[in-house]
Each structure stands twice: as structure tokens, then as C-alpha cells.
MITORVEX-987446 format. One record per atom (N, C-alpha, C, O): x, y, z. Coordinates in steps of 0.1 Angstrom, whole numbers, plus 5000, padded with zeros to 4 digits. Layout:
N
XYZ;...
END
This chain:
309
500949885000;500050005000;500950125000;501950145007;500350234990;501250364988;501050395002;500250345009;502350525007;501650615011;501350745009;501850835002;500350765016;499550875012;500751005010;501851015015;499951125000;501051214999;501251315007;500051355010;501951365012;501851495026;500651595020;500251625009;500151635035;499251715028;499451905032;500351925041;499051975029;499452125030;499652155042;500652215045;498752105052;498452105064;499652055069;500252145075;500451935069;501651865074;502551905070;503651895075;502351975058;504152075056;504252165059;505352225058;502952235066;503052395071;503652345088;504152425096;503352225089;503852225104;505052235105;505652335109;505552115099;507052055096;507852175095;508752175103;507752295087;508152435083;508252495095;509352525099;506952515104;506752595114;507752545127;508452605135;507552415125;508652365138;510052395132;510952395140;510452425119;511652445115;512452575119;513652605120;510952655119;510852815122;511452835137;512052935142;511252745142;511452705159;512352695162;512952765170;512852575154;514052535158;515552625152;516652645157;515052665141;516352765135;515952915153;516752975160;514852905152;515053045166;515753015177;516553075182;515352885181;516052875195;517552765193;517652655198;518452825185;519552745178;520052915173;520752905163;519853025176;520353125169;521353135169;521753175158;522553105181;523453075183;524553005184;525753025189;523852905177;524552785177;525052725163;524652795153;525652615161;526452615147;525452485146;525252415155;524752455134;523852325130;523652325111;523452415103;523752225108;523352205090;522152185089;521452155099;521652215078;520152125076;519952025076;518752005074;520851895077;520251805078;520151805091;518951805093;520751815104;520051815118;519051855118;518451815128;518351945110;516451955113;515951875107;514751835108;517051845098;515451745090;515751595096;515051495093;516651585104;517151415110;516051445123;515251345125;515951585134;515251635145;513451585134;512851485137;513151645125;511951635124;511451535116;510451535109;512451445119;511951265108;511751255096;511051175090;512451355091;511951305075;513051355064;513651465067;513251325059;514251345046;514751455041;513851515036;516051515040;516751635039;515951665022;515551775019;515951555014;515351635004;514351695004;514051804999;513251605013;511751675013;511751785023;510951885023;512751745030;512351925042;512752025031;511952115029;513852035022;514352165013;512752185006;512052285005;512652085003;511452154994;510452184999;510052294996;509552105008;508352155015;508552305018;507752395015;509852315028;509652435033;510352575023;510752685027;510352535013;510752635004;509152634996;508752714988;508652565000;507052574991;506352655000;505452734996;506752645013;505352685022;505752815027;505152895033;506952825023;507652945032;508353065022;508853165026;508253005007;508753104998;509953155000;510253264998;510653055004;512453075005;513152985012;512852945023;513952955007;514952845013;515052815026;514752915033;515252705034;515452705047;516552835056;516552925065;517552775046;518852835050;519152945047;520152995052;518252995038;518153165036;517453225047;517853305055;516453165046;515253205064;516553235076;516953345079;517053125081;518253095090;518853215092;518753265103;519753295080;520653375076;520453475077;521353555079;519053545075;518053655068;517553685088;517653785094;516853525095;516753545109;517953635119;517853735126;519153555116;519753565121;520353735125;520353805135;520753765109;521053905105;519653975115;519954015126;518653985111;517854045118;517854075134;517754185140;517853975136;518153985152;519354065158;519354135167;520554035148;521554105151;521754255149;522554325156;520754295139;520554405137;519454455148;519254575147;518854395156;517754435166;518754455176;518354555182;519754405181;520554385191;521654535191;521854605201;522254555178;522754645173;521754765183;521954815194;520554795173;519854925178;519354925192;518855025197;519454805198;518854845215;519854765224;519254745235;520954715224;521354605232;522254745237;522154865237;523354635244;524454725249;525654645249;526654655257;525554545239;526954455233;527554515224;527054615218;528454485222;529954545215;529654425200;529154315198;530154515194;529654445181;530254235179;529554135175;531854245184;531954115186;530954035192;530753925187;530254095205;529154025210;528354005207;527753915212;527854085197;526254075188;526553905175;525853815172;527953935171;527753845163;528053735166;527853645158;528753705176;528953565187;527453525189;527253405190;526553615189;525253575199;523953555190;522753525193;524953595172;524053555162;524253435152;523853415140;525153335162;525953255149;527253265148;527953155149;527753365145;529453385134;530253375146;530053415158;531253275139;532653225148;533353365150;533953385161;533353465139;534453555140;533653685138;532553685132;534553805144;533953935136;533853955123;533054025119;534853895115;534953965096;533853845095;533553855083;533153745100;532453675089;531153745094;530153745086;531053775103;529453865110;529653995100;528854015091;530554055102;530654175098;530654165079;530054255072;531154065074;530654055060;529153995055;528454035046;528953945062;527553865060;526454005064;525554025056;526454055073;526054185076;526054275066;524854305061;526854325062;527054425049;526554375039;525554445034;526854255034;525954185023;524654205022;524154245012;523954175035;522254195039;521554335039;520454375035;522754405046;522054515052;522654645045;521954745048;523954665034;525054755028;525054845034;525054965031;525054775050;525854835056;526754775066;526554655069;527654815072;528354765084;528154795094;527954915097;528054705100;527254715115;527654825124;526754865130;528754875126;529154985132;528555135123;528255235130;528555145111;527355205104;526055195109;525555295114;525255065107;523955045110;523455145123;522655235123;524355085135;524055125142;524355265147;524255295159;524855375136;524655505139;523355565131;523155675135;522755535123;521355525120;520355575130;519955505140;519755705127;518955745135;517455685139;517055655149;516855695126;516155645120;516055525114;516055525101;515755415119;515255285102;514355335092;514255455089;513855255085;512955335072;512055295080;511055365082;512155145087;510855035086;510155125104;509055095109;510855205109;510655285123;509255375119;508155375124;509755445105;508855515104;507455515105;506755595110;507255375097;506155305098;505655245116;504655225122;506555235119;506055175136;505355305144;504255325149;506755415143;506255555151;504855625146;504055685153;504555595132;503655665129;502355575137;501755635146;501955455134;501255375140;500855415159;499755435164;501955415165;501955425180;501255645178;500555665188;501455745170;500855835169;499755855164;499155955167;498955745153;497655705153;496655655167;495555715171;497255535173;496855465184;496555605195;495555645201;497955665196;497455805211;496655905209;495955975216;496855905195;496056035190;494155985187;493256065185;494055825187;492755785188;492355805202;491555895205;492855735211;492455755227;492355875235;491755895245;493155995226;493356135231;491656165233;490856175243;491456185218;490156155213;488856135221;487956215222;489055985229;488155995233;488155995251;487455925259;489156085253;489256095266;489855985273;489455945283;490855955265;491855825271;493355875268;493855875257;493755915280;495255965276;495755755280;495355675288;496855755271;497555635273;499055645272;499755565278;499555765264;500955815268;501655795285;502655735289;500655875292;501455885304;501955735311;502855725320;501455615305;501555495311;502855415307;503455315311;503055515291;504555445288;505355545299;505255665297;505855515306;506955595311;507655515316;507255395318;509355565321;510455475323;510055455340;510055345345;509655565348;509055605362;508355515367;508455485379;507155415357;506855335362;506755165364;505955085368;508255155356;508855035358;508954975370;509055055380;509054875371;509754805381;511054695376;511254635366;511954685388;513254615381;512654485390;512054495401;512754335380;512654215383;513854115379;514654145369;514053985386;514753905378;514053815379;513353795389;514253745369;513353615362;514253545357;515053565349;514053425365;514753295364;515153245348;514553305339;515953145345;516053085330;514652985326;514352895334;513953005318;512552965317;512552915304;513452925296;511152825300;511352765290;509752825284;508752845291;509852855270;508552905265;507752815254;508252805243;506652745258;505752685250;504752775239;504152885242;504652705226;504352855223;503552785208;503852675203;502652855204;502152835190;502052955179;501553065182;502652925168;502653115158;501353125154;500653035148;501053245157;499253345152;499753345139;499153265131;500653405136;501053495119;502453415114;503353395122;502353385102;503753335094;503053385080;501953345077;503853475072;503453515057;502453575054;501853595042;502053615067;500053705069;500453805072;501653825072;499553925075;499154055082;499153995093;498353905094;500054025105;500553975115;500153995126;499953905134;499854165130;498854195142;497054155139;496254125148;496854155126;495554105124;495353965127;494453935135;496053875121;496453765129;496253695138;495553595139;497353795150;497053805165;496053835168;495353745171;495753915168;493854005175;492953925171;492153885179;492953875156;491953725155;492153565165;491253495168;493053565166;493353465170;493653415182;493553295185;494053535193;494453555203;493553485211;493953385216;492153535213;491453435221;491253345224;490953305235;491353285215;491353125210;492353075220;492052995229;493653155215;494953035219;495253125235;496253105242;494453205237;494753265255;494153115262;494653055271;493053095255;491553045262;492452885264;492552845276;492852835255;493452725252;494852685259;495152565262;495752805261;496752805269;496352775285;496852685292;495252895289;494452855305;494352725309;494752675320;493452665296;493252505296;493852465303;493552415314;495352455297;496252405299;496652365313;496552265319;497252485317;497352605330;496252525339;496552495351;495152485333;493652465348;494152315351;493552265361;494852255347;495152085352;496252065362;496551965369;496852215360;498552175363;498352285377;497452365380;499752255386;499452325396;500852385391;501752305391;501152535385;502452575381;501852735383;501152805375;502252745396;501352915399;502553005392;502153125391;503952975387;504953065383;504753105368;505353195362;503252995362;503452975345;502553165343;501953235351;502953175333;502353265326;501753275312;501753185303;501353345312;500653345293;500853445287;500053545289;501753455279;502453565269;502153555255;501653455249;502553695249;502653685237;503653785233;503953875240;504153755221;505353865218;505653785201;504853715196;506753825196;507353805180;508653735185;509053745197;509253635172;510453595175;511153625166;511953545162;510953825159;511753855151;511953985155;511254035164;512954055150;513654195154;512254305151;511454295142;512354375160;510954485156;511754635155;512254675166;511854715143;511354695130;512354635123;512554675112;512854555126;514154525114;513554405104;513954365093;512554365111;512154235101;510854275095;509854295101;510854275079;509854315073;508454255078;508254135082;507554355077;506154335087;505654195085;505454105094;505354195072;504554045067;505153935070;504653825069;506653965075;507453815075;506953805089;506853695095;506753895095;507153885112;506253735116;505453695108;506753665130;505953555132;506053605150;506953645157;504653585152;504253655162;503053505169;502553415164;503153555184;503453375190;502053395203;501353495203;501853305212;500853305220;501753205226;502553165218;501853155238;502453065247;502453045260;501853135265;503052965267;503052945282;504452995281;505052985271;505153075295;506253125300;506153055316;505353095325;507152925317;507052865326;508752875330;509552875321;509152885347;511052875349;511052735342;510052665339;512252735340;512452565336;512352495343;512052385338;512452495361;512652435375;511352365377;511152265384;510452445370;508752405374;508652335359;507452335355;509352285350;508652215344;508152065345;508851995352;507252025341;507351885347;506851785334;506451835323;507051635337;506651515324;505551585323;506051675316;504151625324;502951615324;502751715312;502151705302;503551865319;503351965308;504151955296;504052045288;505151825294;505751825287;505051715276;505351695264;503951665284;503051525275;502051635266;501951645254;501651695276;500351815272;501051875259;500751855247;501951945263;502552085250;503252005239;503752075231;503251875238;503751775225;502151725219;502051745207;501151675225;500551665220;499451795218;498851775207;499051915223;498752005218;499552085203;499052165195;500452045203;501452065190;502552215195;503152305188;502452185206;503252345213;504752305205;504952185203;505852395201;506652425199;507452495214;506752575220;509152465222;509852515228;510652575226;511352565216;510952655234;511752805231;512752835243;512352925251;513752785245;514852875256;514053015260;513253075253;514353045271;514053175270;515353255287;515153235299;516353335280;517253345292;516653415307;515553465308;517253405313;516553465327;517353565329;517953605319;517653625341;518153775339;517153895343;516153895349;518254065336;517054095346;516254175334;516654205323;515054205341;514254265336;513454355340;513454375353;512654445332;511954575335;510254535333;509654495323;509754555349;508454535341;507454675340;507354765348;506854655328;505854795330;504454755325;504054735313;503754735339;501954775344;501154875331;501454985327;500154795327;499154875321;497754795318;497454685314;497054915322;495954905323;495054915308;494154995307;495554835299;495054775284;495154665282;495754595289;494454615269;494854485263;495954485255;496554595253;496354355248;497654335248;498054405229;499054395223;497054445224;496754475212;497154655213;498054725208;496154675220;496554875224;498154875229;498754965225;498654795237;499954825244;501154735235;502354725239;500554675224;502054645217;502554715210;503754685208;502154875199;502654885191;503255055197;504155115192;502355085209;503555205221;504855145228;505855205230;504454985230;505754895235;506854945229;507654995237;507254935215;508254985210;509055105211;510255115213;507955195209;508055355212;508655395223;509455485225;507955265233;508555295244;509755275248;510255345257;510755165240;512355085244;513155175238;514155225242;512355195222;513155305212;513855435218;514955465214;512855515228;512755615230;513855615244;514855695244;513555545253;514455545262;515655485260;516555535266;516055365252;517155315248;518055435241;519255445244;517555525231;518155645228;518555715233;519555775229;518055755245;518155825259;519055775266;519355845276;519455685264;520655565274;520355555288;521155525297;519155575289;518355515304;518555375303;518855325314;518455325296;518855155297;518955125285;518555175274;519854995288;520154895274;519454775273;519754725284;518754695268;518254555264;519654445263;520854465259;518854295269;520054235270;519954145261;520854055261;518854155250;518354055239;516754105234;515954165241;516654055221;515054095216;514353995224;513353965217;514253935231;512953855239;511953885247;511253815253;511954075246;510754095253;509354055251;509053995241;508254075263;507054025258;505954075269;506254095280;504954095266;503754125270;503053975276;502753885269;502853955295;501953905299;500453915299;500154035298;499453845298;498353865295;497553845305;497153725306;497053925316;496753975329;495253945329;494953855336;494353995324;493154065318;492754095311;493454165305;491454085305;490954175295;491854305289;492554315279;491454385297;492554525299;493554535304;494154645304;494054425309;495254445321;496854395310;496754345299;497754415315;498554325307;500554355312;500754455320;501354295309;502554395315;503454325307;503554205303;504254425305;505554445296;506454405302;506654485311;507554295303;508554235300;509954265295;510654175289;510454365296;512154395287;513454335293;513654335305;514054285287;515154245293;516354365288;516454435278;517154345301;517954505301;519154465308;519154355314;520054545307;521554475311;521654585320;521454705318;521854525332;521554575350;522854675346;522654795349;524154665340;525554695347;525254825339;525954925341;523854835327;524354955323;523055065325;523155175319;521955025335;521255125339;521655235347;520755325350;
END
């Protein structure tokens, strides 16, 4: 008996878990056949599926991720360029620094005197639509970004279960459709298990704005320490089809607001942008993320490098 032929549905997974695993491997040295040996099935068919479903090579995805992030790291971190590209992959600075130029024609010590991105433009204008709607109707929401009302936390090394809203879509539309769903379904989860540390996040696992909008892949998930993980949630998030994600511990900034996670993601930015330029603080990596509190409630997550607040 044949077997049956993969169907659209089974290669968008296969892709998506590829998407995963090239994220949480950012730093590490791996070929494509280790994902396709990790995801059981044949180095020729992973090239092609996921160049079908994904409109580009595996290993272009990989290269194009990578760069990206390093270029997110560039405009808010507080690493030295050797460190950005150690932490993107490259053994050495000339092969970061060439591969870099290649993507971006520019060099990263350029990049990063860049006032402006192009792709900023488009973000700042967005977060001045959103204040200037709530102005409107008697909702100031400015005053809530502020650095004043942070609080400094540290958060253990943690592990993130997670499913993508958006891959090759309109990305925040995506999210906001979809979000309920996979809040409602993450809780689920959450109601069996006794893990009072877990949380329920959402955030991107790509540079914001460096990664073109439509590519961005934007996520819903459990944020659990790793200490509290246990077999059970590990049976549950394999058979729910959860995807895992490192996520470093360290310290972090949290900032309280009283919105949903939709109104407070696209001032989030505005908000790191604006003070990271200000050199009030540095980021210790793009893994920030928005907890999902409440209806309205919700809190912001930055990771920031303590030695240089």
C-alpha cells in the first residue's frame, strides 16, 4: 500500500517547527540535515516543502533570521559588536561583519549610527495614530509608557511553549483574530496543572522593526521557569502541538498597564526605542513580551542589562 502524499496542512507544520528550531539554535552552529534528521523525515523533502510553504529556502530563512536579530540587538542592546555576532551565529567578527554588509550594505558599526530605520517610520507613525485615537476619546495612554513606572525584576531561565498566530499574513490581524482562541486554550492547559509561576504571553520571535512586517511571526504561549517544568506539561504541549523555546533569565523591566495586549503592543516599541536612545537603559536580547493579565490588564516584560542602567 502507497503512502499517502503529505498534505498542506503537514508541511505547514513541519516548516513551522523548522521556524522554531532555526529560533531557538540562533546561536549555535547546526546544517540542515539536523532539522530534517530532529523532524523525521528526509533532507530532500524538508528543502522542498519548506521552500513551498515558506517562499524561501530554509537556510536563507536561518541567515536573513539571524542577521535580523543581530540587527535588533545592534539598535537596543548594549553588546559590542563582537558580541552581537557571537550571539548571532558567526565564529568571528569579519564573517558577521561580511555577512552583515551583504544583507544590510551596511556595516554594523554604520547600522548602528542610524537614526532612523525606514521600517521605524512606519511603527512611530502607528503608535501616533493609536494616542491620537484614545486622546480623542478621553483616554490619555501616553502617560502609562513611562520609564517612572517600571519596576526592576529578575526572572529565572525559563522555558516557552508557544504556537505562531502569523507566518506570511498580516501579523497583528492575525494576533487579535486569533488570540482568544489560543489565550482560552493555553488557560486550559494551565487549569490541570498546579504551576502558579506559568504565565501566558505573547510577543514576535523576530527583530521589531528590522524584520519586514508580513514576514514577522508572532506567538501565544505558556512562559514557565524551567525548575517547574514537569513530564505532564511536557506530554500536554507535545500533544497540543506546542513548539519550545529557551528563554534566558536575567534581569528585567516590568511595566503595568491597564489595556489589552493589542492597544499596548505597538506604544511597546515606542516605548524601548525612546528610552534606549536616551541611554536610560540597554536590552539584553529581543525576547521581550507582554503578559496577558486581563481583559485590559496586561505587562510588559524587557530584558535590560542591569551593569548598564
Amino acid at each position: 500500500m502507497k503512502n499517502k502524499p503529505p498534505t498542506q496542512e503537514s508541511m505547514e507544520q513541519l516548516a513551522v517547527k523548522a521556524l522554531g528550531f532555526a529560533d531557538d539554535h540562533v546561536a549555535d552552529a547546526f546544517e540542515m540535515k539536523d532539522v530534517s534528521e530532529w523532524l523525521g523525515i528526509s533532507y530532500s523533502y524538508f528543502y522542498h516543502s519548506f521552500t513551498a510553504v515558506m517562499d524561501e529556502p530554509y537556510w536563507q530563512y536561518v541567515k536573513r533570521h539571524r542577521l535580523e536579530l543581530s540587527a535588533g540587538l545592534l539598535r537596543h542592546s548594549g553588546y559590542n559588536i563582537s558580541e552581537i555576532g557571537e550571539r548571532s551565529g558567526y565564529a568571528t567578527v569579519a564573517a558577521f561583519t561580511k555577512a552583515f554588509t551583504q544583507y544590510f550594505n551596511k556595516s554594523p558599526r554604520s547600522f548602528r549610527k542610524i537614526d532612523t530605520l525606514p521600517k521605524e517610520k512606519r511603527t512611530l507613525e502607528l503608535v501616533d495614530a493609536i494616542v491620537q485615537s484614545f486622546d480623542k476619546k478621553g483616554n490619555l495612554i501616553a502617560p502609562y509608557f513611562s520609564f517612572e513606572r517600571t519596576e526592576a525584576e529578575v526572572l529565572p531561565e525559563s522555558m516557552l511553549f508557544y504556537t505562531l498566530l502569523s507566518h506570511k499574513q498580516d501579523p497583528v490581524v492575525q494576533m487579535i483574530m486569533k488570540m482568544n482562541r489560543e489565550e482560552q486554550r493555553m488557560r486550559k492547559i494551565l487549569s490541570g496543572l498546579e504551576l502558579p509561576h506559568a504565565r501566558v504571553i505573547t510577543s514576535t520571535l523576530d527583530a521589531v522593526p528590522v524584520t519586514e512586517y508580513e514576514k514577522m511571526s508572532m506567538y501565544a504561549g505558556i512562559l514557565i521557569p524551567a525548575k517547574d517544568v514537569t513530564a505532564q506539561l511536557l506530554h500536554t504541549a507535545a500533544s497540543e502541538g506546542l513548539m519550545a523555546k529557551r528563554m534566558p533569565g536575567g534581569h528585567y523591566l516590568r511595566l503595568p498597564l491597564p489595556m489589552d495586549f493589542a492597544t499596548a503592543g505597538i506604544p511597546m516599541y515606542e516605548f524601548i526605542n525612546r528610552y534606549v536612545n536616551e541611554g536610560v537603559f540597554k536590552m539584553s536580547g529581543n525576547h521581550f513580551f507582554i503578559s496577558l493579565l486581563a481583559p485590559n490588564a496586561c505587562e510588559i516584560y524587557i530584558p535590560y542589562l542591569k551593569q548598564l542602567l
